[in-house]
DOTOR-365955 format. One line per field, with one value per residue: residue number from 1; residue in one letter; x, z, y of N, C-alpha, C in turn. Coordinates in pm, 1 decimal. Example, Ala and Ser with C-alpha at 12.3 -4.5 7.8 and 13.67 -1.06 7.14 Angstrom:
REM DOTOR-365955
nr: c(1_2)
rest: c(A_S)
nc1: c(1319.0_1285.0)
nc3: c(780.0_708.0)
nc2: c(-569.0_-225.0)
cac1: c(1230.0_1367.0)
cac3: c(780.0_714.0)
cac2: c(-450.0_-106.0)
cc1: c(1320.0_1290.0)
cc3: c(780.0_787.0)
cc2: c(-330.0_3.0)
***
This chain:
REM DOTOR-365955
nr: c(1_2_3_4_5_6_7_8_9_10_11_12_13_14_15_16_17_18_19_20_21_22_23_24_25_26_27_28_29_30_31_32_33_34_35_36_37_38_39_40_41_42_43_44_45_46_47_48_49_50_51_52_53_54_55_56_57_58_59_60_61_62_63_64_65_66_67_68_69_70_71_72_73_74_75_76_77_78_79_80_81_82_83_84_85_86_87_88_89_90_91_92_93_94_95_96_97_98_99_100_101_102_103_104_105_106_107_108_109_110_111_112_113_114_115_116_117_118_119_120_121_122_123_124_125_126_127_128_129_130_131_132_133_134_135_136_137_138_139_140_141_142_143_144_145_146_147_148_149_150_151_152_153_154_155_156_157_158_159_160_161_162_163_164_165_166_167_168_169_170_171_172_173_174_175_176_177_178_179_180_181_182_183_184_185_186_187_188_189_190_191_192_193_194_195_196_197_198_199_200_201_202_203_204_205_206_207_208_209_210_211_212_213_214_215_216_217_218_219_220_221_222_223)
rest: c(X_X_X_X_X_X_X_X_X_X_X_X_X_X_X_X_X_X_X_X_X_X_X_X_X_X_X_X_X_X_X_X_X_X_X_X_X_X_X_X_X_X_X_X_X_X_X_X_X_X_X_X_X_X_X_X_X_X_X_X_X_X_X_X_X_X_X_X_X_X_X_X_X_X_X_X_X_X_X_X_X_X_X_X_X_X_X_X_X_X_X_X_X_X_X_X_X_X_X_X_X_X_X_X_X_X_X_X_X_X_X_X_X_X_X_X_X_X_X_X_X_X_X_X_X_X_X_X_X_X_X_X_X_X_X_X_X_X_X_X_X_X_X_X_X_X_X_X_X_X_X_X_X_X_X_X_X_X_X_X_X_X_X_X_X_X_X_X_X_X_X_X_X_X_X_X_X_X_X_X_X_X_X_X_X_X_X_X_X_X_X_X_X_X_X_X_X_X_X_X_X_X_X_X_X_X_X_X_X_X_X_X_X_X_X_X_X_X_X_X_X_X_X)
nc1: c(-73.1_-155.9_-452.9_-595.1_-690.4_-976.1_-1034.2_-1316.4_-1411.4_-1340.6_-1573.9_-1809.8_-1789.6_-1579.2_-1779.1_-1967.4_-1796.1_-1724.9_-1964.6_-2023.0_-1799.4_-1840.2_-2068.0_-2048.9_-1791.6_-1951.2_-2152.1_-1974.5_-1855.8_-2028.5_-2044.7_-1779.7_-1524.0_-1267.7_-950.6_-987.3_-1142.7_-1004.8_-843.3_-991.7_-1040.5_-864.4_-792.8_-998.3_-984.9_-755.4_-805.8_-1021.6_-812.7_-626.2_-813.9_-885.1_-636.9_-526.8_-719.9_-651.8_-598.9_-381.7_-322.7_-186.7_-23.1_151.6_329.2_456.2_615.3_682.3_486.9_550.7_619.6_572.4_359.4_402.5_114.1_70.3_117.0_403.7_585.7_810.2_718.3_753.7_954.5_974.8_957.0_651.6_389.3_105.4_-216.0_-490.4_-593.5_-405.4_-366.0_-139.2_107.6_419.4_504.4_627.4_620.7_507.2_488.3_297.1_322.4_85.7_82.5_-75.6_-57.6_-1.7_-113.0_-388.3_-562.0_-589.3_-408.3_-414.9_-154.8_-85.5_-188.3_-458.3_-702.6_-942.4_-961.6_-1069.0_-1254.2_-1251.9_-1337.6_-1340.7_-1407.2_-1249.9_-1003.8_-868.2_-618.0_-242.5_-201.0_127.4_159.2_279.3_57.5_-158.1_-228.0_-374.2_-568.1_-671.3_-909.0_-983.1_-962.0_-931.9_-797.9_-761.3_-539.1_-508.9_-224.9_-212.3_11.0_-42.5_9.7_-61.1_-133.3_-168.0_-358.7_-416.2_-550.5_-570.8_-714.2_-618.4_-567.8_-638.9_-812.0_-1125.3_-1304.3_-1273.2_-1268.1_-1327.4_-1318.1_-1261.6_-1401.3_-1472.9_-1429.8_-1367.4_-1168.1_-859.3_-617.2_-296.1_-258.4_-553.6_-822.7_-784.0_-870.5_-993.1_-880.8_-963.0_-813.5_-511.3_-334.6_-260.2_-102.0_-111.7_139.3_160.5_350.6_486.8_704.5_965.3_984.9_1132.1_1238.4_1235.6_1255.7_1344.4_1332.8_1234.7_1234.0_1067.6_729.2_563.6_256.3_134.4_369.9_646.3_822.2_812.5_875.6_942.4_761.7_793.0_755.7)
nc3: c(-2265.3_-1990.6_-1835.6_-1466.5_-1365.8_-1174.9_-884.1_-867.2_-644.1_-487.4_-660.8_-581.9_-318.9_-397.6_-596.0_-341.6_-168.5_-320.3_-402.5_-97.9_-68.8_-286.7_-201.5_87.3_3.0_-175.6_38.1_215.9_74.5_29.7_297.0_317.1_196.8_-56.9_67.8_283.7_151.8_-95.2_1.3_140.7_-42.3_-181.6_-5.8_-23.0_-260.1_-255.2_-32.3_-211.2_-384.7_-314.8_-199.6_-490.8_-559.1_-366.5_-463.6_-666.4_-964.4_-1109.9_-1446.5_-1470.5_-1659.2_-1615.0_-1767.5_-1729.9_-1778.1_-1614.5_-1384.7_-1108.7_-976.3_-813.6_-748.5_-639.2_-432.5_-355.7_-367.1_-139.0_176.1_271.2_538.7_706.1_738.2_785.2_898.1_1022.6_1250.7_1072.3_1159.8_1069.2_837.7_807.9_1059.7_1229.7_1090.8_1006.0_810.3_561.6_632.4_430.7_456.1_361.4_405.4_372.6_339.3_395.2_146.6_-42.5_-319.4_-334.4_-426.3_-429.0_-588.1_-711.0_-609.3_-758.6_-1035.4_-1026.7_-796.0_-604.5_-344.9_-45.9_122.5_355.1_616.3_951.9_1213.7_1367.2_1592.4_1542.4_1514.9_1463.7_1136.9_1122.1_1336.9_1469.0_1590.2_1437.7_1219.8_1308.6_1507.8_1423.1_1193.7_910.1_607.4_481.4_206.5_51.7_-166.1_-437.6_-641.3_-979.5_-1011.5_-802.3_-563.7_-162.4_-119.2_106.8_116.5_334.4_365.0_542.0_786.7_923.4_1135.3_1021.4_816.6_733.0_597.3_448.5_122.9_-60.7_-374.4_-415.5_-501.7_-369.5_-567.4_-755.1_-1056.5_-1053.8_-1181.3_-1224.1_-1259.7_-1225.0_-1041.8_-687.8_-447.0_-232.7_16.0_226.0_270.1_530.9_534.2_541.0_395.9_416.7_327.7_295.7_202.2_117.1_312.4_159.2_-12.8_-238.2_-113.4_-258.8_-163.0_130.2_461.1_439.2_170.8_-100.2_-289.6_-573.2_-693.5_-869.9_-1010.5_-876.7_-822.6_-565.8_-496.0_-543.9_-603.8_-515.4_-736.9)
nc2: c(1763.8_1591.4_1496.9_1499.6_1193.7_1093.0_866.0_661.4_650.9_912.2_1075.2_1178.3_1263.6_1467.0_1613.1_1707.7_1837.5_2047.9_2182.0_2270.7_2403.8_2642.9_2715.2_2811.1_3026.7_3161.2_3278.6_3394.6_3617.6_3792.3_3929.8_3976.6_4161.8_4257.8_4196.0_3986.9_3840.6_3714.4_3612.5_3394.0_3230.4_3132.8_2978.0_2763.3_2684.0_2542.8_2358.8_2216.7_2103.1_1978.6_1754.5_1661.6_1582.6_1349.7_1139.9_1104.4_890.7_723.9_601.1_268.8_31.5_-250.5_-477.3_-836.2_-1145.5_-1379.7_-1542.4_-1579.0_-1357.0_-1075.4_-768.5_-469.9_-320.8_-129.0_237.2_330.4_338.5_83.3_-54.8_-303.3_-603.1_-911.7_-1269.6_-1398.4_-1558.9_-1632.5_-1564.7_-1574.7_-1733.7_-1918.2_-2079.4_-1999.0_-2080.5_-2013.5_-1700.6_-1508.4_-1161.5_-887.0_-481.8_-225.8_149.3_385.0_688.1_1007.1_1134.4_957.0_798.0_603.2_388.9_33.7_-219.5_-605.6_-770.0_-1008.1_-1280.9_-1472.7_-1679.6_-1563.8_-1658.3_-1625.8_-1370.0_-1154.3_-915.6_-743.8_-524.6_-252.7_-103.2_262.2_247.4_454.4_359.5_264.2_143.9_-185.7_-370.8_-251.3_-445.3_-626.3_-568.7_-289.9_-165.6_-399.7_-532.6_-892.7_-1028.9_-1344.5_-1510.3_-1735.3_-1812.9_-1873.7_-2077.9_-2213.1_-2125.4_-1926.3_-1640.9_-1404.4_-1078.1_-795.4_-539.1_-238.2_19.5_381.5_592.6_783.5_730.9_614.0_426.4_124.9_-2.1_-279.5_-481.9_-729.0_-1043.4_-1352.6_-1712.2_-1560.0_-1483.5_-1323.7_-1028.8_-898.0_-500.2_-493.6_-305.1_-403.8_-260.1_17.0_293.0_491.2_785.6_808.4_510.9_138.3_-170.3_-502.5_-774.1_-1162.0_-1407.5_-1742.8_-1842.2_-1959.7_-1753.9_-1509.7_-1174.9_-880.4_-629.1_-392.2_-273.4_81.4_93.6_288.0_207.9_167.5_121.5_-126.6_-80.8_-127.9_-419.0_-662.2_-904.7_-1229.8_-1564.4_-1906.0_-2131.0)
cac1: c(-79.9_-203.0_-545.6_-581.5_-815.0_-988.1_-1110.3_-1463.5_-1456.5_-1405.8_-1641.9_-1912.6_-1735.4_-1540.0_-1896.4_-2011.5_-1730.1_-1732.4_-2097.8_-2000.2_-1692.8_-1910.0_-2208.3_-1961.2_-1725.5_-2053.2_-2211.1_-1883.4_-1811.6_-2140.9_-2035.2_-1664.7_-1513.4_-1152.3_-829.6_-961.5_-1267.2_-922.2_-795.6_-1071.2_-1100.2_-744.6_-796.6_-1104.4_-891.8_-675.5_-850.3_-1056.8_-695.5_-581.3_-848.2_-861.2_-483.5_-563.2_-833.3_-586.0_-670.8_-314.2_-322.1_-77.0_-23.4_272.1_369.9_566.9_591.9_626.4_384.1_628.5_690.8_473.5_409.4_308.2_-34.6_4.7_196.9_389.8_669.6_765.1_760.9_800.4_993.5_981.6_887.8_542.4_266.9_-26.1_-294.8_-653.6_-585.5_-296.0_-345.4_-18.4_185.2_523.9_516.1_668.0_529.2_569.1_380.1_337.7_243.2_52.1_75.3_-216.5_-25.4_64.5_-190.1_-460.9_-603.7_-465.1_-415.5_-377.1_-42.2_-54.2_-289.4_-521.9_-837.2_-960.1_-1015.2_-1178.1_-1244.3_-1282.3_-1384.3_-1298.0_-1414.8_-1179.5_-980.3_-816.6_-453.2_-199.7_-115.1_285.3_227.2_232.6_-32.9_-276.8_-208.5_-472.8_-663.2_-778.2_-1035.9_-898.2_-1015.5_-799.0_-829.5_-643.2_-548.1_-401.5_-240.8_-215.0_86.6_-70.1_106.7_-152.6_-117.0_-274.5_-332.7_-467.6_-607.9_-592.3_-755.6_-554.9_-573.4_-763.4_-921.1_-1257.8_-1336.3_-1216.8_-1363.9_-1276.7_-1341.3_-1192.8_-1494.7_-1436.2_-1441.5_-1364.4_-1059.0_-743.5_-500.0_-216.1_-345.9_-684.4_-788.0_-851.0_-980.7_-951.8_-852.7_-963.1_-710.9_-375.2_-363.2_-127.5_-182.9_27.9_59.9_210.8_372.6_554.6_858.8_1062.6_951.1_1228.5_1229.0_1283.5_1244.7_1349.3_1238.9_1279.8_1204.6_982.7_686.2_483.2_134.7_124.5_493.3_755.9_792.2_847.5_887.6_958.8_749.2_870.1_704.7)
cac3: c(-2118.3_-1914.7_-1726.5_-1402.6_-1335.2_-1027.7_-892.6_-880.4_-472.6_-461.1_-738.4_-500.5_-225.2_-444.2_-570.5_-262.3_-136.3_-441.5_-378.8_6.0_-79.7_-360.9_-96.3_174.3_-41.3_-216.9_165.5_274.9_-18.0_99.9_386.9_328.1_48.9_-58.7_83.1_335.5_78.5_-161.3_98.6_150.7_-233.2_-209.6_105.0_-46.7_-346.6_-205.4_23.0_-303.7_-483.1_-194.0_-211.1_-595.5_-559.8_-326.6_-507.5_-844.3_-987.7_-1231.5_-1547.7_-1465.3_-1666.8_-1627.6_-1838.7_-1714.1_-1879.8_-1562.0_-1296.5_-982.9_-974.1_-679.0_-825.1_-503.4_-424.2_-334.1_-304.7_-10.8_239.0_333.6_694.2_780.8_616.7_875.6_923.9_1120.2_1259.9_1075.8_1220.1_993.0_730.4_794.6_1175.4_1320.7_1030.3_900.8_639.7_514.5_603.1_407.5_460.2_303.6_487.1_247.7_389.4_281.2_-44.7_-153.5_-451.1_-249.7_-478.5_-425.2_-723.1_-698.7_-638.7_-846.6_-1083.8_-942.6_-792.0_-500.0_-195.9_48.2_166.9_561.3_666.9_1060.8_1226.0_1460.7_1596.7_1413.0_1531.6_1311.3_1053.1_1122.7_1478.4_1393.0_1585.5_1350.9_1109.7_1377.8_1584.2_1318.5_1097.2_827.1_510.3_404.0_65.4_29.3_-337.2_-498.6_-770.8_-1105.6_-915.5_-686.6_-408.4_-178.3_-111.8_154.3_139.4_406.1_381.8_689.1_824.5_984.8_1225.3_944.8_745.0_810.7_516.5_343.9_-30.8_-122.8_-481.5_-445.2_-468.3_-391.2_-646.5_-881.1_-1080.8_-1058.0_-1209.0_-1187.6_-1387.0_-1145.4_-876.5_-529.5_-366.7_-246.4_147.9_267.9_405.9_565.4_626.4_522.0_302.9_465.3_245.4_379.1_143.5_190.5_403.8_76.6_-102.7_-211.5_-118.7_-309.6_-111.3_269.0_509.6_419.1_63.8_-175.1_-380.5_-698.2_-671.8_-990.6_-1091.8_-812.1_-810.6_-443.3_-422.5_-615.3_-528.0_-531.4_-781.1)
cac2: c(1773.4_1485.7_1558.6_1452.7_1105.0_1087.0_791.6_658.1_624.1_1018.7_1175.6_1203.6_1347.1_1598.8_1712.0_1760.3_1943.8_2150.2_2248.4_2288.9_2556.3_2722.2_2804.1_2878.9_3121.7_3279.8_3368.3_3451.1_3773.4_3894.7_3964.5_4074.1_4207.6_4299.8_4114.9_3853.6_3730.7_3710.4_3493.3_3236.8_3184.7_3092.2_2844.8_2674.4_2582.4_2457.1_2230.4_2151.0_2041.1_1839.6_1622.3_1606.2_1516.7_1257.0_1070.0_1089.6_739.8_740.3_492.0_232.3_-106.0_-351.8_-589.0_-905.1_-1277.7_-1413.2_-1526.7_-1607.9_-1177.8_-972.5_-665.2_-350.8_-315.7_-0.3_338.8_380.6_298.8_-36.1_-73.2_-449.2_-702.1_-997.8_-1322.3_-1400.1_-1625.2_-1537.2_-1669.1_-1581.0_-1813.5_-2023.5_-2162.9_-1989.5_-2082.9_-1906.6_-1657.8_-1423.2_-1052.8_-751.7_-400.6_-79.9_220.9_484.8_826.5_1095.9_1172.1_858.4_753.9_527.8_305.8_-44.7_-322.8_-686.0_-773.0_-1140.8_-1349.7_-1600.0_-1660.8_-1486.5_-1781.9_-1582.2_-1212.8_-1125.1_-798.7_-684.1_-402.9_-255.4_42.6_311.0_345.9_491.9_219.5_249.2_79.4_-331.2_-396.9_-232.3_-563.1_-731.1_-474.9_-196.9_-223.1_-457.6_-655.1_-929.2_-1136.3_-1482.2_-1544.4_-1861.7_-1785.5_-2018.7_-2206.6_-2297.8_-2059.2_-1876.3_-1496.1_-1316.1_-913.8_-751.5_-394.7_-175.6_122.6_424.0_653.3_885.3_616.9_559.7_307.7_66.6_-48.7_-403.2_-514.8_-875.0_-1162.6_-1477.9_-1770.6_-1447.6_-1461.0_-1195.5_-986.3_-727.7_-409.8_-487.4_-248.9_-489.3_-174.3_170.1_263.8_649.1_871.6_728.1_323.8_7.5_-310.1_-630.6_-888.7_-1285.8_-1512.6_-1831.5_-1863.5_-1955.9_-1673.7_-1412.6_-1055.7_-767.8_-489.5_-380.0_-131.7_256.0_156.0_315.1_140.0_249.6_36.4_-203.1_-120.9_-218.7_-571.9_-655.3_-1000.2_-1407.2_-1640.5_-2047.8_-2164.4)
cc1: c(-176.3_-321.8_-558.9_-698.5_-838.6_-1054.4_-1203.8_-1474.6_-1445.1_-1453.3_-1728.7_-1859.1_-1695.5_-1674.7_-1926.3_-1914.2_-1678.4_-1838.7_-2034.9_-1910.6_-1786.5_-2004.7_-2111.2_-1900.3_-1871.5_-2094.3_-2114.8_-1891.5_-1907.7_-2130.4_-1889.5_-1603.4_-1341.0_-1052.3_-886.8_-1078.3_-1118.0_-862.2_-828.7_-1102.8_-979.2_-723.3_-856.5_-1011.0_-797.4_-640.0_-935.8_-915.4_-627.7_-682.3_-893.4_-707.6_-500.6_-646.7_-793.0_-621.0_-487.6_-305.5_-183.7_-108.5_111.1_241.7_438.8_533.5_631.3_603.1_420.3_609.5_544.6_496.6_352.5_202.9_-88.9_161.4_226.6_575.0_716.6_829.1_834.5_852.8_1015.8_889.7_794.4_473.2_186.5_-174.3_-451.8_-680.6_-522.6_-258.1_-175.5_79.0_321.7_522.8_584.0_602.4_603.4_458.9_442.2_258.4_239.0_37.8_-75.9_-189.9_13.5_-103.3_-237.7_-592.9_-467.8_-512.3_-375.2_-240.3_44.3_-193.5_-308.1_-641.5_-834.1_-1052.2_-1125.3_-1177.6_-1292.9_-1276.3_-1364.9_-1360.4_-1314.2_-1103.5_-930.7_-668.9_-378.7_-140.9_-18.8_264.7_171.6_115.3_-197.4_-270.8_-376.2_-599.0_-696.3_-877.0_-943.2_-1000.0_-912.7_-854.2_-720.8_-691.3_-471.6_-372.0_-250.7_-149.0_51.4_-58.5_-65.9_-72.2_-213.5_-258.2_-416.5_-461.6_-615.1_-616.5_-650.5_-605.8_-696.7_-887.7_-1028.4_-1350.6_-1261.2_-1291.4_-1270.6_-1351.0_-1374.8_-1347.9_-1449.3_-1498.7_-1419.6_-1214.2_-968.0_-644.1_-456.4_-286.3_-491.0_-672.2_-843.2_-916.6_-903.0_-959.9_-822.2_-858.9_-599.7_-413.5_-230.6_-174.0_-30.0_-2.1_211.0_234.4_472.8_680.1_951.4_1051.7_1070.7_1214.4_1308.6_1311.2_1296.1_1266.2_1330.0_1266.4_1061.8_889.0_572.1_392.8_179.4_284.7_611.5_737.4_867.0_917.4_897.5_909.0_819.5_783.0_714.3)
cc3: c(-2064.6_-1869.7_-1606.8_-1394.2_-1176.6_-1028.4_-839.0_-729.1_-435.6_-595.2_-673.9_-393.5_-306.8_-499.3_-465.7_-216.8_-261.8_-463.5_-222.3_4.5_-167.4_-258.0_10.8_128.6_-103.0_-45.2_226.6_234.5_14.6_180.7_410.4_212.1_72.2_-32.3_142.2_249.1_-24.4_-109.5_114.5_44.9_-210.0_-100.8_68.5_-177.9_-337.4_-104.2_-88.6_-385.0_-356.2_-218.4_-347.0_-637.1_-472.9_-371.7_-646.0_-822.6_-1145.4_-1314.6_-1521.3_-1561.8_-1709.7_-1671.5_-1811.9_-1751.4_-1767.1_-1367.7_-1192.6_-955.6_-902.5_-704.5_-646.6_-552.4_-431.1_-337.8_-164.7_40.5_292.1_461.4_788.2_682.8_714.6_842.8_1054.5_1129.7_1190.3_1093.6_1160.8_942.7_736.0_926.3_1183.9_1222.0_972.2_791.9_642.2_525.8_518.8_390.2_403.2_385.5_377.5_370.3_326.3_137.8_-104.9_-239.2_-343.0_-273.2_-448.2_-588.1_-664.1_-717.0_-725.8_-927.5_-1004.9_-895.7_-687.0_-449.0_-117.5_92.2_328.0_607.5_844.6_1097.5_1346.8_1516.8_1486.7_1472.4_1427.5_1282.2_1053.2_1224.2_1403.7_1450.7_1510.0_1265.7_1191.5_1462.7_1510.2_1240.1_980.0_749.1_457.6_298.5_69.8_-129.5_-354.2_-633.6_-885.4_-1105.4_-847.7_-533.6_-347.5_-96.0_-9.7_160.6_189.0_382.7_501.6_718.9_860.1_1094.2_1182.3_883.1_843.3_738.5_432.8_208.2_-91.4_-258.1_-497.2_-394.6_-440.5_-475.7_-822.0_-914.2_-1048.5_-1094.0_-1161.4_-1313.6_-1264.9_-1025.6_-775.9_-439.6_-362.4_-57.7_154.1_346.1_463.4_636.4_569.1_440.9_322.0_361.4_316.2_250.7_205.5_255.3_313.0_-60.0_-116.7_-265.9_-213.9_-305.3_88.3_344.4_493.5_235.6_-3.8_-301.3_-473.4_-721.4_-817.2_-1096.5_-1023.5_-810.3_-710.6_-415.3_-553.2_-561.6_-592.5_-606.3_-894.8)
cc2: c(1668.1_1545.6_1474.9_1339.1_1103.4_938.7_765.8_687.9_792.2_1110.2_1262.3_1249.1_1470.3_1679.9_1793.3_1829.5_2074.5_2283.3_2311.6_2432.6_2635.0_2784.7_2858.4_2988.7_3200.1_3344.2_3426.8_3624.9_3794.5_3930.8_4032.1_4048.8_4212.1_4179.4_3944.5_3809.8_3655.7_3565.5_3354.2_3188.7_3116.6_2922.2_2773.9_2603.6_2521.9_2341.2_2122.0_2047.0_1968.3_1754.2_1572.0_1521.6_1361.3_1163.5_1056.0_937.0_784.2_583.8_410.1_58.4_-149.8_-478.6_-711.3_-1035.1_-1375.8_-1433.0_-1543.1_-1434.5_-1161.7_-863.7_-539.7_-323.1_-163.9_116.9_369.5_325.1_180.6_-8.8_-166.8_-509.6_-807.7_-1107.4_-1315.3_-1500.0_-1562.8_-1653.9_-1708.0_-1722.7_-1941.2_-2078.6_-2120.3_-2056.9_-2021.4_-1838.1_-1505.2_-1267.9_-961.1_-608.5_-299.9_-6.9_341.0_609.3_940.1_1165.6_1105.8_862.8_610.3_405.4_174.3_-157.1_-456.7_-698.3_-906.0_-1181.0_-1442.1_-1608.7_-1643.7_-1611.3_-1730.4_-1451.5_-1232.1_-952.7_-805.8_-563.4_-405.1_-108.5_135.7_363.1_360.2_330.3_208.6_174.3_-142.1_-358.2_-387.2_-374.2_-665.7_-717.3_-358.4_-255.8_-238.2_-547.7_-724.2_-1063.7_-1248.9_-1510.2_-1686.1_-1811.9_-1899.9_-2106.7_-2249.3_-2195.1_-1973.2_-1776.4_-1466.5_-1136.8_-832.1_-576.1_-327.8_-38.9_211.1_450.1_757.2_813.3_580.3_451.9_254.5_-26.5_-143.5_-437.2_-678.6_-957.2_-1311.9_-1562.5_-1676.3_-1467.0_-1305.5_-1133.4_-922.7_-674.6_-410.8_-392.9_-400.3_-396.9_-33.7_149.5_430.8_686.4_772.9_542.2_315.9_-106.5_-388.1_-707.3_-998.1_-1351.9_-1672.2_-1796.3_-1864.6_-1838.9_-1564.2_-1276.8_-937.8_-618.5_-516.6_-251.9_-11.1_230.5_215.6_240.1_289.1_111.7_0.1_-136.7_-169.9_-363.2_-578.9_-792.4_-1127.8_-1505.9_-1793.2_-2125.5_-2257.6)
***
């Protein structure tokens, strides 16, 4: 039987809400006994196992021979599949967008989605609308990493806050190398992670499908 991994970004929360339900449910049964103490034992575990479910960290490593392949960053829905200006990095240039939108039960660790070396990181602070509306890509609170990979090609993958999300935990250094198999970060509670490749880059996914972080391969770049 498998055990569940959690990962590092909630240990320290699930403590503390561990301690938090334990003192709450002990002062509670002192005070009432029988069915409804029965009750709130049953509610506390089950707000405890929601957010151990949420904070699963599952062992994933893919294998592929080669380095053109865009593997998903993350668990989730893809939303967009369009070209765009994007303007951080690439002065209003064409590229290629594609987003995932993670819901509060997708698996919320994200992974690099190519090898290469990490260009530059950019941090944002900003609102928190829900991550399905596009404008979050530019007005939430967003971190976005530009990678090159070992072709040459450069990658950008933007991290984005939700509506729930209230932090986001980037990994990615710049002048630091990168793999798939690597986490790039972790992103609390419901967001999105856009990522921009070239214009001649070819897609592998549309909108309404389903990804699995570090095993769908989304995308070919031109390499």
């Amino acid at each position: 039987m498998k055990h569940i991994r959690i990962h590092k970004e909630g240990r320290i929360i699930l403590l503390i809400l561990l301690f938090v339900l334990f003192a709450f449910n002990f002062l509670f049964t002192i005070r009432h006994t029988g069915r409804i103490s029965i009750i709130n034992t049953v509610i506390s575990g089950g707000i405890f196992a929601f957010f151990a479910y949420f904070f699963r960290n599952p062992s994933r490593i893919i294998e592929i021979d080669d380095d053109s392949l865009v593997v998903a960053p993350a668990d989730g829905t893809v939303v967009v599949v369009e070209p765009t200006e994007e303007h951080e990095f690439f002065g209003g240039e064409k590229r290629l967008q594609v987003s995932i939108f993670m819901s509060v039960f997708n698996v919320h660790a994200n992974w690099y989605p190519v090898c290469g070396k990490v260009l530059k990181t950019k941090h944002h602070s900003g609102s928190h609308k829900g991550a399905y509306f596009p404008k979050s890509s530019t007005e939430n609170e967003r971190t976005s990493v530009l990678i090159q990979t070992y072709g040459g090609t450069q990658v950008l993958v933007r991290q984005i806050a939700g509506a729930i999300a209230r932090r986001i935990v980037t990994y990615a250094k710049e002048s630091k190398d990168c793999r798939i198999n690597e986490h790039l970060g972790f992103i609390k509670f419901g967001s999105r992670v856009d990522m921009f490749f070239p214009i001649d880059t070819e897609i592998y996914v549309k909108n309404g499908d389903k990804t699995i972080g570090n095993e769908t391969i989304i995308a070919r770049l031109n390499e």
